[in-house]
C-alpha positions as CSV (number, residue, x, y, z in Angstrom):
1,X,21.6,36.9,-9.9
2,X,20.7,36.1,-6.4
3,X,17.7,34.2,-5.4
4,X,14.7,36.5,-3.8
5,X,13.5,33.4,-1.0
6,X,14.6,33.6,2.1
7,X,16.6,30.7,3.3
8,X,14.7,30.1,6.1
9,X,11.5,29.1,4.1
10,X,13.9,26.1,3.3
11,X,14.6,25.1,6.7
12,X,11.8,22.5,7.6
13,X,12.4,20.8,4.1
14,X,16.2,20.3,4.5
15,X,15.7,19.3,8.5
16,X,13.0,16.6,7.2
17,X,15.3,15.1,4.9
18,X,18.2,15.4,7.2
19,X,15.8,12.6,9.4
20,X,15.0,10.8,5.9
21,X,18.1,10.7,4.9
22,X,20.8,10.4,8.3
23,X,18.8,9.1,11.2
24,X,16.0,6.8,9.9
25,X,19.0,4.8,7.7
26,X,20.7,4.3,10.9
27,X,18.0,3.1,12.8
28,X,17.0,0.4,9.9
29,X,21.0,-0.4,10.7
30,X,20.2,-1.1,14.2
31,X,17.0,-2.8,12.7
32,X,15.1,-0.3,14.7
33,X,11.5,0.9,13.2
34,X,12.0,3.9,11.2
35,X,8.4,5.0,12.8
36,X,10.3,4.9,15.6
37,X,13.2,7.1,14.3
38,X,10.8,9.8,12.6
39,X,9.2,10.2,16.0
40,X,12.6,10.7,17.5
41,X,14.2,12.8,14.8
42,X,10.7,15.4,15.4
43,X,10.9,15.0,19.3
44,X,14.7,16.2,18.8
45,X,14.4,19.0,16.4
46,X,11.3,20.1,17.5
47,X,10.7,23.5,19.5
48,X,10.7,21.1,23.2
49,X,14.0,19.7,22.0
50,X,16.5,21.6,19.8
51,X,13.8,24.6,20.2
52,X,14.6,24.9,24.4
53,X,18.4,24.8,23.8
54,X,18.6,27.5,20.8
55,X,16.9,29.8,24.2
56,X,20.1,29.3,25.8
57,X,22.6,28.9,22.5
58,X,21.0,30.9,19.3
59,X,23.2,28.9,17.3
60,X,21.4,26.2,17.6
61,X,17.9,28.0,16.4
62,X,18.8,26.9,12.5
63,X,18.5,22.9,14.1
64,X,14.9,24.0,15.1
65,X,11.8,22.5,13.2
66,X,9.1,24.6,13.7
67,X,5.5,23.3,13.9
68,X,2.5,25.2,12.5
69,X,-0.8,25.0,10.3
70,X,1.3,24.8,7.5
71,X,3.4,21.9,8.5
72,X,0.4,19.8,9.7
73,X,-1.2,20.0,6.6
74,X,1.5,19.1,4.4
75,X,2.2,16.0,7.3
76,X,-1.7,15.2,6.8
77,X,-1.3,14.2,3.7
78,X,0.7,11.2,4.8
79,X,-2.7,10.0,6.0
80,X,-4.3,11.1,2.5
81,X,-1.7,8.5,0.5
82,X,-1.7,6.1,3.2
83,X,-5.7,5.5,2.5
84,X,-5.4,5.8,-1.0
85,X,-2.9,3.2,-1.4
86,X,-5.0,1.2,0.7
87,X,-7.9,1.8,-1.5
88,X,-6.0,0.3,-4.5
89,X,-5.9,-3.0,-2.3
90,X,-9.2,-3.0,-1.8
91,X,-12.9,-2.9,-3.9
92,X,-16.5,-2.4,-3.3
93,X,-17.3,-6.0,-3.3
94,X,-14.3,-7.1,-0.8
95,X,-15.7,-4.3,0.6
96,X,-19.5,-5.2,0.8
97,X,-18.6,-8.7,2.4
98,X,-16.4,-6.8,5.4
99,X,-19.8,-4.8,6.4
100,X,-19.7,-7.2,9.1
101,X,-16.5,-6.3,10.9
102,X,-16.7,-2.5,9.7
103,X,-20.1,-2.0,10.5
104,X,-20.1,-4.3,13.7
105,X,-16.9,-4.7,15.5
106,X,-16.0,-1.1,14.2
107,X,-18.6,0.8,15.7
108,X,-18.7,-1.1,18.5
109,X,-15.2,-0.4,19.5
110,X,-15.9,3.3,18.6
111,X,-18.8,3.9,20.9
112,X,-17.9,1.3,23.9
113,X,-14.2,2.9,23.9
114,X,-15.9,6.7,24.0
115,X,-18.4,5.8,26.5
116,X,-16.2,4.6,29.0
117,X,-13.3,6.8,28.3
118,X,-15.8,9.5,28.5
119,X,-16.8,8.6,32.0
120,X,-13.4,7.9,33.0
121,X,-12.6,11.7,32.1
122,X,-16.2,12.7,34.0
123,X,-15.9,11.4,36.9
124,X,-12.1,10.5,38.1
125,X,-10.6,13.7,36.5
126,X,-13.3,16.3,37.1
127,X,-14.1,17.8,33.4
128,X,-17.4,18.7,32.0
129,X,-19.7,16.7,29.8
130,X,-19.2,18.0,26.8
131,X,-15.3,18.0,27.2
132,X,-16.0,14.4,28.4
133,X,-17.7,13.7,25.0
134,X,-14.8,15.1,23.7
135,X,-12.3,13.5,25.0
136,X,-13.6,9.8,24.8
137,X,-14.7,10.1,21.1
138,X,-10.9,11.8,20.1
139,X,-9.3,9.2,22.5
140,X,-11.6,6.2,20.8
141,X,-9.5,6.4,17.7
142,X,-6.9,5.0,16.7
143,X,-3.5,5.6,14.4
144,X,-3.9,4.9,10.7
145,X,-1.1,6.4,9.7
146,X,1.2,4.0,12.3
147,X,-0.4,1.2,12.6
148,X,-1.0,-0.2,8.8
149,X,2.8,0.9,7.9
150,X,4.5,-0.7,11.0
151,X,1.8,-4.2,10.1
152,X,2.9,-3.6,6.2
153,X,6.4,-3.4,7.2
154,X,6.5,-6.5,9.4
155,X,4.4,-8.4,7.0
156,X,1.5,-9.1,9.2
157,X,-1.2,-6.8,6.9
158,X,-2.6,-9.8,5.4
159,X,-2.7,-11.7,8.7
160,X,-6.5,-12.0,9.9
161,X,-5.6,-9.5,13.3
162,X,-3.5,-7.1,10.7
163,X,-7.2,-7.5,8.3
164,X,-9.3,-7.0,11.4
165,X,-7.2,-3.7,12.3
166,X,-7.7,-2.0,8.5
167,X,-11.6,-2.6,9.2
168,X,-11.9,-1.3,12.1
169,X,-9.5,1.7,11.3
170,X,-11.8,1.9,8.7
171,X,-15.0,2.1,10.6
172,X,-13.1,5.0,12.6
173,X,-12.2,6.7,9.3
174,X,-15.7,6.9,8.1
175,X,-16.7,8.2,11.9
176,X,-14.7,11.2,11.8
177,X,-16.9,13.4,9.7
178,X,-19.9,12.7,12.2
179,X,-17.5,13.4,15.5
180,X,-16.0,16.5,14.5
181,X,-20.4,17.5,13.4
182,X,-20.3,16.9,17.1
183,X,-18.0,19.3,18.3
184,X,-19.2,22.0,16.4
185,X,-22.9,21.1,18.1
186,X,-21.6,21.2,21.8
187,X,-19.2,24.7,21.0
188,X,-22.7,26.1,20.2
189,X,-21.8,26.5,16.6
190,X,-25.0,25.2,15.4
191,X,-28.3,27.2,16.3
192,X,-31.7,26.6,15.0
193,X,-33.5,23.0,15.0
194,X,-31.2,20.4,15.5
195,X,-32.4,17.6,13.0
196,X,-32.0,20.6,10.7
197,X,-28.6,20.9,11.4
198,X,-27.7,17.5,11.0
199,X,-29.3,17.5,7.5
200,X,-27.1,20.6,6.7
201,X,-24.2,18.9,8.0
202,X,-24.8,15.3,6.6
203,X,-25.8,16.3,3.1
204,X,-22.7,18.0,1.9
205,X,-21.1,15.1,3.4
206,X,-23.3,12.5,1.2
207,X,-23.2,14.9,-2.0
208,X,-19.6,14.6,-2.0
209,X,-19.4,11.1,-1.6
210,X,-21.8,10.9,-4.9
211,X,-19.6,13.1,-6.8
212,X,-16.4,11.5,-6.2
213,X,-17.4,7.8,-7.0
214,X,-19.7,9.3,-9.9
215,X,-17.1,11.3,-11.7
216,X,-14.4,8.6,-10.8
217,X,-16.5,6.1,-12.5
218,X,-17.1,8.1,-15.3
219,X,-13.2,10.0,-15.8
220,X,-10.8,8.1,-14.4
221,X,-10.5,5.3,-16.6
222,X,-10.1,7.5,-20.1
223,X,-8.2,9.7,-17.8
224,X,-5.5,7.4,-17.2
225,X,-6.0,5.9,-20.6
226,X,-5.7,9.2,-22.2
227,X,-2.3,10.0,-20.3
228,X,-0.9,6.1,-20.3
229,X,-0.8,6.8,-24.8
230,X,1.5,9.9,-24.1
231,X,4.0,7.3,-22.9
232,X,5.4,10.0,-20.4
233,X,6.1,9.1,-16.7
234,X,5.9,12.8,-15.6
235,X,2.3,12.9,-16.9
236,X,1.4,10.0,-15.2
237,X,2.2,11.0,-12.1
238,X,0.9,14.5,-12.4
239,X,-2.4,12.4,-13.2
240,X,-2.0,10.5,-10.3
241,X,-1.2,13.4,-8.1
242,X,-4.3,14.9,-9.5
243,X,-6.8,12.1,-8.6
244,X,-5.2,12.0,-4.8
245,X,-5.6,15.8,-4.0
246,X,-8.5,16.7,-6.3
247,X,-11.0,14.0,-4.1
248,X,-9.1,14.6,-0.8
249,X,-10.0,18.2,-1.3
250,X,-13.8,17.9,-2.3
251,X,-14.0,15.8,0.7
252,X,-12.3,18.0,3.0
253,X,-14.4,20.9,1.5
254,X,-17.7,18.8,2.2
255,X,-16.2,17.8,6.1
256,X,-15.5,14.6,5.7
257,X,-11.5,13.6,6.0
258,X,-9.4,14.0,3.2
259,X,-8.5,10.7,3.9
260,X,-11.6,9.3,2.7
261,X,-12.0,10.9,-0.4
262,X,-8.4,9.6,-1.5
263,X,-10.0,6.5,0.3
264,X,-12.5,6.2,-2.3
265,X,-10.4,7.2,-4.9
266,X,-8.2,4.3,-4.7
267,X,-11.0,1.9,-4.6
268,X,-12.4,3.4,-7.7
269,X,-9.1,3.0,-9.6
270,X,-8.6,-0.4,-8.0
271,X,-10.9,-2.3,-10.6
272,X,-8.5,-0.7,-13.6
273,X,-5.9,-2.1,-15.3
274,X,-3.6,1.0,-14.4
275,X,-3.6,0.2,-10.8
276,X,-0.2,-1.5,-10.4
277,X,1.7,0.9,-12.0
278,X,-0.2,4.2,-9.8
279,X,0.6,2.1,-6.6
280,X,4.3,1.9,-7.8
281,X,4.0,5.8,-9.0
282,X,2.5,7.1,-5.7
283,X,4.8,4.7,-3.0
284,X,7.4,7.1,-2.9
285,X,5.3,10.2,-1.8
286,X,3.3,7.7,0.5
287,X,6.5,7.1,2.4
288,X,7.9,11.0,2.4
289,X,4.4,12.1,3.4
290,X,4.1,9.9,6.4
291,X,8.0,10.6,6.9
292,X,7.0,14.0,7.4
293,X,3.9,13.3,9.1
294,X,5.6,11.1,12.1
295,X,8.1,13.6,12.4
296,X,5.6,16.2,12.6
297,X,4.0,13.8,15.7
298,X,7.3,14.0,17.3
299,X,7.7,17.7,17.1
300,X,4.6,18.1,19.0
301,X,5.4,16.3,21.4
302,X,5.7,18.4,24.2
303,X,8.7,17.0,26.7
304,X,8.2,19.8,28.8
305,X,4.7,18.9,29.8
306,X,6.7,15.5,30.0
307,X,9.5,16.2,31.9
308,X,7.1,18.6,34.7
309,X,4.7,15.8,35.5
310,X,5.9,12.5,34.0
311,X,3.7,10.4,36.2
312,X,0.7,11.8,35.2
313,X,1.8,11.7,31.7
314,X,2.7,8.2,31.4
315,X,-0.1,7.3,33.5
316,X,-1.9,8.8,31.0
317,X,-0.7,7.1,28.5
318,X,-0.7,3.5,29.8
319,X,-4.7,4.2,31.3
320,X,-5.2,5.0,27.6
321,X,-3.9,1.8,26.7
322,X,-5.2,-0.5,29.1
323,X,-8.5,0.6,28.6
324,X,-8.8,0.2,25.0
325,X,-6.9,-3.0,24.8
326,X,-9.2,-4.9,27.0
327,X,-12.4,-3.6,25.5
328,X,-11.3,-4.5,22.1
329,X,-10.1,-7.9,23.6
330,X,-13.6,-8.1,25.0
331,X,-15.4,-7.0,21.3
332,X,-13.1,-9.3,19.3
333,X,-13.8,-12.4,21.3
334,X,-17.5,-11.7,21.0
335,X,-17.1,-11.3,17.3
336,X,-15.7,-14.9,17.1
337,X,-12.2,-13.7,16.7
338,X,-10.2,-16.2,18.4
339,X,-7.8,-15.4,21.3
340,X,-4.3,-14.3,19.4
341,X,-6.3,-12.5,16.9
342,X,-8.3,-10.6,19.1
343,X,-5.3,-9.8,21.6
344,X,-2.7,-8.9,18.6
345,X,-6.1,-6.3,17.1
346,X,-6.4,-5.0,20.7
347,X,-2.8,-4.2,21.3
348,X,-2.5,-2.7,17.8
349,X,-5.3,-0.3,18.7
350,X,-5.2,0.2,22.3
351,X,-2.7,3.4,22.2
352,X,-4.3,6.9,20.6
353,X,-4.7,8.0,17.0
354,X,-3.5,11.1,15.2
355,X,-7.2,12.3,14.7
356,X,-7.5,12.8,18.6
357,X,-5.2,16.5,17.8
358,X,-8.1,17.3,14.6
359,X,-10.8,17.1,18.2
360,X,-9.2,18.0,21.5
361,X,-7.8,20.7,19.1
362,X,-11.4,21.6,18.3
363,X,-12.6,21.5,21.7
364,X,-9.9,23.7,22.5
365,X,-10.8,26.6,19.8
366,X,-14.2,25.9,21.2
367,X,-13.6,26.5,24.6
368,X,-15.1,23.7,25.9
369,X,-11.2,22.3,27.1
370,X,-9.2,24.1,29.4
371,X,-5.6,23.9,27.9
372,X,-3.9,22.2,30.4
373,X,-6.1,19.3,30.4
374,X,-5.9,19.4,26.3
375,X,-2.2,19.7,26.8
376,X,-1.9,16.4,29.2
377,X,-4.2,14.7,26.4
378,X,-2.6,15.5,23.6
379,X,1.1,14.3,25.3
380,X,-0.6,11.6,26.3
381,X,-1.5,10.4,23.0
382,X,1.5,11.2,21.2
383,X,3.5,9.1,24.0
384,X,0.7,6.4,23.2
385,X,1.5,6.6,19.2
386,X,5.2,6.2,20.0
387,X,4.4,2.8,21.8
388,X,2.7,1.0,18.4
389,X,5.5,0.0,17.1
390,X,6.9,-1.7,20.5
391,X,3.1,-3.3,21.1
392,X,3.3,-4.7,17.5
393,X,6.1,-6.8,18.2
394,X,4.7,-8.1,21.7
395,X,1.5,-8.8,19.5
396,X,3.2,-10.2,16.9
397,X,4.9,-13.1,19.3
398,X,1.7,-14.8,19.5
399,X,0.3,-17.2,16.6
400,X,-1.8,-16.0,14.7
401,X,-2.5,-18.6,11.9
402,X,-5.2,-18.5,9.8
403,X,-8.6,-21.3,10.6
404,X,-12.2,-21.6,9.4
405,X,-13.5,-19.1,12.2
406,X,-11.6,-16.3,10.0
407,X,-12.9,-16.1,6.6
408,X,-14.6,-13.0,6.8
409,X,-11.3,-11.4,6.8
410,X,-9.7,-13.2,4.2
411,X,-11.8,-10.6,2.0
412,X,-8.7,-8.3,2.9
413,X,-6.4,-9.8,1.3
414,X,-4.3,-8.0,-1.1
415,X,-3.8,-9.8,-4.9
416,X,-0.3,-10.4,-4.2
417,X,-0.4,-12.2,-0.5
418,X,-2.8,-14.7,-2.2
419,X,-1.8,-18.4,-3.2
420,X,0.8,-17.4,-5.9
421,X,-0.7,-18.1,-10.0
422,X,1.4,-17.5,-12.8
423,X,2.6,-13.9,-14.1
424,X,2.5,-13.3,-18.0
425,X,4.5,-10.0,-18.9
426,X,3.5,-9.4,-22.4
427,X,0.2,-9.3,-23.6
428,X,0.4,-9.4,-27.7
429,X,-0.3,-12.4,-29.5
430,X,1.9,-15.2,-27.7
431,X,0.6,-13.8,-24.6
432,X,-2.9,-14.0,-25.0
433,X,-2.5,-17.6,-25.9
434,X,-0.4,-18.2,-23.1
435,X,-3.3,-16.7,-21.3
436,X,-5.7,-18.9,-23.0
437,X,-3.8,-22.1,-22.2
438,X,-3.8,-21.2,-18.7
439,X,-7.4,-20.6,-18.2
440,X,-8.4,-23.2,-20.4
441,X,-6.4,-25.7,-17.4
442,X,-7.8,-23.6,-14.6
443,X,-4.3,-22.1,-13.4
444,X,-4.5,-18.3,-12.1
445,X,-2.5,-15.7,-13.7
446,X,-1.9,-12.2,-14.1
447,X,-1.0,-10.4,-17.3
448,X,1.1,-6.9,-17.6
449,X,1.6,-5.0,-21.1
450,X,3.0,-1.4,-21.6
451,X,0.2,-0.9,-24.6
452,X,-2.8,1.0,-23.6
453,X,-4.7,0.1,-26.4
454,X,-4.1,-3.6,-26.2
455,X,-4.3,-3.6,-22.2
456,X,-8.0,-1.6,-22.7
457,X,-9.1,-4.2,-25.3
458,X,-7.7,-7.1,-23.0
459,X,-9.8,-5.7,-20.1
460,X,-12.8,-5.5,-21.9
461,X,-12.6,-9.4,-22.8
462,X,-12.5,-9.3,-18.7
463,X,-8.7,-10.4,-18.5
464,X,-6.8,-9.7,-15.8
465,X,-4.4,-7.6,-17.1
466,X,-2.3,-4.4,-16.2
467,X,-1.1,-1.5,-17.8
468,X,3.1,-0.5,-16.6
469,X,6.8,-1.0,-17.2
470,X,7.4,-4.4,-16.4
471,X,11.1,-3.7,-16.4
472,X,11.2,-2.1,-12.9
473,X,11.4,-3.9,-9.8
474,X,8.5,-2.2,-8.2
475,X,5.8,-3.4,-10.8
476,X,6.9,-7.0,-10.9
477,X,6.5,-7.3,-7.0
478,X,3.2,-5.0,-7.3
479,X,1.9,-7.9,-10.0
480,X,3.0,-10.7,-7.2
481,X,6.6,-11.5,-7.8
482,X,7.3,-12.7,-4.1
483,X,4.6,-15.3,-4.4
484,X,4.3,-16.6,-8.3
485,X,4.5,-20.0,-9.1
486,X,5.8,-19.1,-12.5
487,X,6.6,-16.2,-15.1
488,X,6.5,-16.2,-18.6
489,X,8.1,-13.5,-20.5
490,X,6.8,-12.8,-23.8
491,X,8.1,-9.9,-24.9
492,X,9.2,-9.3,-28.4
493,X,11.7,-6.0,-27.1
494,X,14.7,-8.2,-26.8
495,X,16.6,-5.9,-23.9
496,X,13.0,-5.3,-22.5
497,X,12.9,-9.1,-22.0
498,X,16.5,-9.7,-20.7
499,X,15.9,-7.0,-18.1
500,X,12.7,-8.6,-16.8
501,X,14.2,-12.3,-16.7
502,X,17.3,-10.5,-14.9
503,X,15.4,-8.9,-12.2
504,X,13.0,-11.7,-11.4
505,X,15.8,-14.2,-11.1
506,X,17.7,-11.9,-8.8
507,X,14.6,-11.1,-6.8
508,X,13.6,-15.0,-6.9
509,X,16.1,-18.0,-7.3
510,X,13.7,-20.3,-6.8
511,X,10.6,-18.9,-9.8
512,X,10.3,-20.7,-12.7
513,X,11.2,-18.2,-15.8
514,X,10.0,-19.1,-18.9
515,X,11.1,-16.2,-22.0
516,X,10.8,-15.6,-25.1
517,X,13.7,-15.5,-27.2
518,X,14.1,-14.3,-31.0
519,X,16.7,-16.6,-32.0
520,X,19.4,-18.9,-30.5
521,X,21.8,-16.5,-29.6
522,X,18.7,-14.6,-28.0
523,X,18.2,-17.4,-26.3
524,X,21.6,-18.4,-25.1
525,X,21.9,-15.1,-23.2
526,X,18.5,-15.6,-21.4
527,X,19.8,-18.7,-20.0
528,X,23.1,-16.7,-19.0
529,X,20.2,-14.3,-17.3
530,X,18.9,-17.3,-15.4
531,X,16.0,-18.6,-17.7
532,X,14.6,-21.8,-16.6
533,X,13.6,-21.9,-20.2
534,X,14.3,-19.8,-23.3
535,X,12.6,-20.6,-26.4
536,X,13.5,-19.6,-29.8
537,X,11.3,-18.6,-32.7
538,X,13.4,-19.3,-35.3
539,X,14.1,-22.7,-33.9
540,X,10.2,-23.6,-32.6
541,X,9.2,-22.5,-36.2
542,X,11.1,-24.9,-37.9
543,X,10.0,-27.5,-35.3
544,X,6.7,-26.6,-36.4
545,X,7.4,-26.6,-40.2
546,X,8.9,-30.2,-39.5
547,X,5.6,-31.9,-37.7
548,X,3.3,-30.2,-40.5
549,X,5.1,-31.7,-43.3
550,X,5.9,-35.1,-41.5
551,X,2.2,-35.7,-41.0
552,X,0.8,-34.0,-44.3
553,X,3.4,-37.1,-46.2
554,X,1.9,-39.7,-44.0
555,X,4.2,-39.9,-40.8
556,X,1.9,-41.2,-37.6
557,X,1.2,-38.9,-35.4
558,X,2.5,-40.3,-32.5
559,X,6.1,-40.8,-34.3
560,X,5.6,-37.2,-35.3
561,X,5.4,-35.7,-31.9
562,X,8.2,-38.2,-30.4
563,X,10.5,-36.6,-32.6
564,X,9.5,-33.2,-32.7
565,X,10.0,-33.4,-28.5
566,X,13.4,-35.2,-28.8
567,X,14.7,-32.0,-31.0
568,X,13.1,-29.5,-28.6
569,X,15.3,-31.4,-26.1
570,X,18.3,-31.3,-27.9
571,X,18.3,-28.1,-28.8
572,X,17.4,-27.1,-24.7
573,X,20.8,-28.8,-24.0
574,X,22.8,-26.8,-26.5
575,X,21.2,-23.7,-25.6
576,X,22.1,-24.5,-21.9
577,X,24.9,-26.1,-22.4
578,X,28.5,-24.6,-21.2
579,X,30.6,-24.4,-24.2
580,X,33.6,-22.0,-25.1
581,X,32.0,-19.5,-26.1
582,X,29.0,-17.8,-27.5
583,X,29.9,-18.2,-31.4
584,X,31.0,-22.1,-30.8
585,X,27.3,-22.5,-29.5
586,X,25.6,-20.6,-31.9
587,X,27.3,-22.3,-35.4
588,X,26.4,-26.0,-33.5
589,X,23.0,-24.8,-33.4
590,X,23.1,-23.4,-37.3
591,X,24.1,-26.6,-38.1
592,X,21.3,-28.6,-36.1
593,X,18.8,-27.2,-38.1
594,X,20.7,-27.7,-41.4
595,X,20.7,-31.5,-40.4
596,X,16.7,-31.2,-39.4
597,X,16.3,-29.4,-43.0
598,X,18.3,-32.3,-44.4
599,X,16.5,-35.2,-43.4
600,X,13.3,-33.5,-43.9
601,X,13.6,-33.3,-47.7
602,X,15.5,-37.1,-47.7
603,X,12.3,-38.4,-46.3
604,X,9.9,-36.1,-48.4
């Protein structure tokens, strides 16, 4: 039985993973941005590339990655992960105290970089108002989708210039609903009284807004609760699937961004205890999405409009830059951004952003943009976009350490680029009191458990605690591997717990491990693992059994515990200790405790 789809409905999936899965591996080889090598893969395969040749050489038409509506929107939804992830980093109170730079410096690089773009395109290159209007809000923005993954990937996000970028991107974000309202006003595709227009267009906008944060704080918790019981990773990430497109789309529907409403998604779910485990669920479609999405740039790009006037175009390009980079310079320094900070956040956001296509696009349906000069724009920008990565390294050449003029934007910082506190994996009854202990001496920590039940319960005591699989990679660097000063593994799963103390101590030589184990031989393995410290149950019972019976027959205290400590110590040394085998240590041990058991009854 043969298969009734046509081949060629595969074609653009099997190109993109060609680029995922050839080209962008080589150019992290060459330690080249893979942004860089997306862009490149779509400018090759794309009709100006591949496309021009398979004129010449039909053979070549099957290497041809064809762009339409259908293409963009599955590339948009790059954008729609993107912000979602970045919602899980967030909330509404780190939120509240940014108001400042997203509400200030935000729009005030929107509306000063529109206004004098917009004049630029008046009155040196001859277009009409409106398509001046146009043309200086699209070319305002700036790229999302490039910028936070090329600062994420060079570790500058929780820098105060990569903070100061997500605000302002931010800001942007939440303008696009009211820019694209304008479009439709200057194509003439709102009649009747104007304020009454607005109303029409802002309410939907507001309503949606409402629902989503409503329902989310309503459903998503038992939602995720609900599914988290079934114990199935499928289901949880058809949950988590669910919460991305369902809000993207009654945002879209309501004409705001899908962006936002995944936006606001994540910073619902970002005050749950299920959060680490959906931003480890979700990173792999993140980076496919915006895989797809860069090369979907790329393949727009058109190199013939390049290649016929590459003056202009790069002229273009450059103005663009130039312009926007010294009025965000300008903006940040009068925010009190010091120098670095505000020239790393202007080069970051000087070039063009991928919303510029959702407007010029507009104003072309519209009419109110002759093509050509769309065309020159749109090259323009994607020539600009190709540039971020390049800018972020010239940016990133200049210090930017953090001082007291930057604590507004320390708000930004994710959980895990904080000062490093201690991790607890394992939540049950040793770990809560492990818990206890630390917050009874003040020390930060974070807690992870795989029960839903417990993890809820936990949460409502107003621990910090997370629901996931602690024995993946993923979640121990989500809970913040790279920058704990300590983990303690409490597990009572034996393998669970070996596979935990494994990974950490491969991941970080230098961490303090401290594991649960359920007897010597337990233990003795953990060290093999790398344990800084493995403790027994069997043997820290009968430690315990030893003080209780030493002080209820009259033993001092303070001989008590001297004792008790100098065991502990000897046994630590056994465990650790490099003998000739496994068995050897094990019947040493045995016989330890047969001496302890000993002397405890002689003295009783």
């Amino acid at each position: 039985m043969t298969s009734t789809l046509p081949i060629v409905e595969f074609k653009g999936a099997l190109l993109f993973l060609t680029a995922a899965g050839v080209i962008v591996p080589l150019f992290r080889r060459l330690q080249i941005s893979p942004v860089i090598g997306f862009l490149i893969a779509g400018a090759a395969m794309g009709p100006w590339g591949v496309g021009a040749l398979a004129t010449r050489a039909p053979w070549l038409s099957p290497l041809t990655l064809e762009t339409g509506a259908q293409g963009s929107a599955l590339a948009e939804l790059g954008v729609v992960f993107l912000l979602f992830m970045i919602g899980l980093e967030l909330s509404f109170e780190r939120l509240t105290r940014l108001r400042t730079l997203v509400f200030g410096l935000g729009a005030l690089q929107v509306v000063s970089c529109s206004a004098a773009l917009g004049v630029i395109a008046v009155f040196f290159y001859g277009v009409s108002k409106p398509a001046g209007l146009i043309l200086g809000a699209s070319l305002a923005l700036s790229s999302t989708a490039i910028v936070i993954p090329t600062l994420a990937e060079r570790r500058r996000l929780g820098t105060p210039a990569g903070r100061a970028a997500f605000a302002v991107l931010l800001a942007q974000d939440l303008m696009v609903a009211p820019l694209l309202f304008m479009v439709a006003m200057l194509g003439g595709g709102l009649h009747g009284d104007l304020s009454e227009a607005l109303l029409y267009a802002i309410a939907p906008a507001a309503a949606a807004i409402a629902l989503i944060v409503g329902a989310g704080r309503l459903l998503l918790r038992p939602l995720f609760h609900m599914v988290a019981q079934a114990h199935s990773t499928e289901f949880f990430m058809a949950a988590c699937l669910l919460v991305v497109m369902g809000t993207s789309i009654i945002a879209a529907s309501a004409g705001l961004s899908m962006a936002l409403g995944a936006f606001i998604a994540g910073l619902l779910l970002a005050e749950t205890e299920y959060r680490r485990e959906i931003e480890v669920t979700i990173e792999p479609f993140k980076g496919l999405l915006l895989g797809l999405f860069f090369v979907s740039i790329g393949a727009g790009l058109d190199i013939g409009a390049v290649i016929a006037a590459p003056l202009k175009t790069v002229t273009l390009a450059l103005g663009l830059i130039a312009v926007k980079t010294l009025i965000i310079f300008g903006l940040g320094r009068a925010m009190r951004l010091r120098a670095p900070v505000a020239r790393e956040l202007a080069l970051l956001l000087g070039p063009g952003g991928e919303f510029a296509f959702v407007m010029i696009g507009g104003g072309l349906a519209q009419g109110l943009i002759d093509p050509q000069t769309g065309g020159q724009a749109m090259a323009a920008v994607t020539l600009s976009m190709a540039l971020i990565p390049a800018l972020a390294a010239l940016a990133a050449r200049a210090p930017t350490r953090s001082s007291p003029d930057d604590s507004d934007l320390e708000a930004l910082a994710p959980a895990e680029e904080s000062s490093g506190g201690v991790i607890v994996i394992g939540y049950g009854r040793v770990g809560k009191l492990v818990g206890d202990l630390l917050d009874w001496h003040k020390k930060p920590f974070i807690a992870a458990d795989g029960d839903a039940g417990l993890v809820r319960r936990a949460r409502a005591g107003r621990d910090n605690v997370y629901w996931g699989d602690a024995t993946r990679l993923e979640f121990l660097r989500k809970c913040g591997l790279g920058q704990a000063t300590a983990l303690v593994v409490t597990l009572d799963a034996p393998h669970a717990c070996e596979r935990v103390v494994e990974l950490a101590r491969k991941e970080r030589p230098d961490l303090t491990i401290v594991a649960r184990a359920r007897d010597a031989h337990h233990a003795t393995h953990l060290y093999e693992l790398g344990a800084t410290d493995a403790i027994p149950e069997t043997v820290e019972a009968s430690l315990q059994l030893s003080e209780a019976v030493l002080v209820d027959i009259g033993v001092p205290m303070g001989f008590v515990i001297a004792s008790i400590h100098e065991k502990r110590d000897e046994f630590r040394k056994m465990l650790k200790g490099q003998e000739d085998g496994r068995e050897r240590r094990a019947i040493k041990i045995s016989t330890r405790v047969k001496e302890m058991g000993r002397a405890r009854t002689d003295k009783s």
